[in-house]
C-alpha positions as CSV (number, residue, x, y, z in Angstrom):
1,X,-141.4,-212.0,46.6
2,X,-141.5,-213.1,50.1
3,X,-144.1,-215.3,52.0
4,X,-144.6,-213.7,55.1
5,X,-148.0,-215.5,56.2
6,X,-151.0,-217.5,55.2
7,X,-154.6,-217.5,56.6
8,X,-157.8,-219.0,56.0
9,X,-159.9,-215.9,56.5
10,X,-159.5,-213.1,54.0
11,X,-159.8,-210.3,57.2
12,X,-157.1,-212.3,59.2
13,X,-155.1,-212.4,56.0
14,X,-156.1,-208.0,55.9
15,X,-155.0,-207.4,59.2
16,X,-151.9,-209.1,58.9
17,X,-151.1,-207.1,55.9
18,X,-152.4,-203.6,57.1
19,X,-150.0,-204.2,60.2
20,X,-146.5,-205.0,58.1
21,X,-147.9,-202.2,55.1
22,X,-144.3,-201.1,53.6
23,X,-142.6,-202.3,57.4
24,X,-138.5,-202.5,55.5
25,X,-139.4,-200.9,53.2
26,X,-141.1,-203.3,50.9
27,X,-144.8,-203.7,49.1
28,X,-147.3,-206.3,51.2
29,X,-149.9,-207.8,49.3
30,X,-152.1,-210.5,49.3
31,X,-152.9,-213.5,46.6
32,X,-156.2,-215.8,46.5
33,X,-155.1,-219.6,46.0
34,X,-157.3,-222.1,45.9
35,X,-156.3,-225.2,47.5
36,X,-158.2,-228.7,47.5
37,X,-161.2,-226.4,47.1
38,X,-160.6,-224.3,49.9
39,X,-158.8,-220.5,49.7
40,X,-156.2,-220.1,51.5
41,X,-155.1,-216.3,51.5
42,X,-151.2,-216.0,51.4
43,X,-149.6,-212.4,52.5
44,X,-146.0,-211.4,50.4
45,X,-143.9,-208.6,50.8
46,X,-142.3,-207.5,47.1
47,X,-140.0,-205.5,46.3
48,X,-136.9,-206.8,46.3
49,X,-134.2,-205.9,44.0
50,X,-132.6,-209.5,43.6
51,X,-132.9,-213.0,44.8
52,X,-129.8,-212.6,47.6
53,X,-131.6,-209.1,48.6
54,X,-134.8,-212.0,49.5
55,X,-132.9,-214.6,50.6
56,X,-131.2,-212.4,52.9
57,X,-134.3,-211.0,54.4
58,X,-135.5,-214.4,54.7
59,X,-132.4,-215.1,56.7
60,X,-132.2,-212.5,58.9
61,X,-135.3,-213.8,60.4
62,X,-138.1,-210.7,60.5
63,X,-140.8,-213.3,60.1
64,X,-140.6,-216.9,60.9
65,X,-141.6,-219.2,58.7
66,X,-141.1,-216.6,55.7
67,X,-140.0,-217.9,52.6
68,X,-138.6,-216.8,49.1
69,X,-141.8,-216.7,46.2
70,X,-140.7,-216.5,42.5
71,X,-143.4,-214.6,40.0
């Protein structure tokens, strides 16, 4: 999987997710961590057939920031 964002706020965590839904073709979800007490709402895209296939979306820059997630 790919980290493509992380909010505080469930709905701003929603809306990011609702507005990438399946964008290259790939599955958005989002996963509840709980940090230091606190949830933090993190938003993936999955999918992807191998770890280059990730790593190369992760290079070629779609979302800044993004980074590769292993299950």
């Amino acid at each position: 999987m790919v980290q493509i964002g992380a909010f505080k706020r469930l709905e701003g965590a929603e809306s990011f997710k609702n507005s990438n839904a399946n964008k290259y073709g790939y599955k958005t979800l989002i996963r509840t961590f709980d940090i230091d007490g606190e949830k933090i709402y993190r938003v993936f895209l999955s999918g992807f057939r191998s770890e280059a296939e990730a790593r190369d979306f992760v290079e070629a820059k779609h979302f800044g920031g993004a980074y590769i997630v292993r299950e």
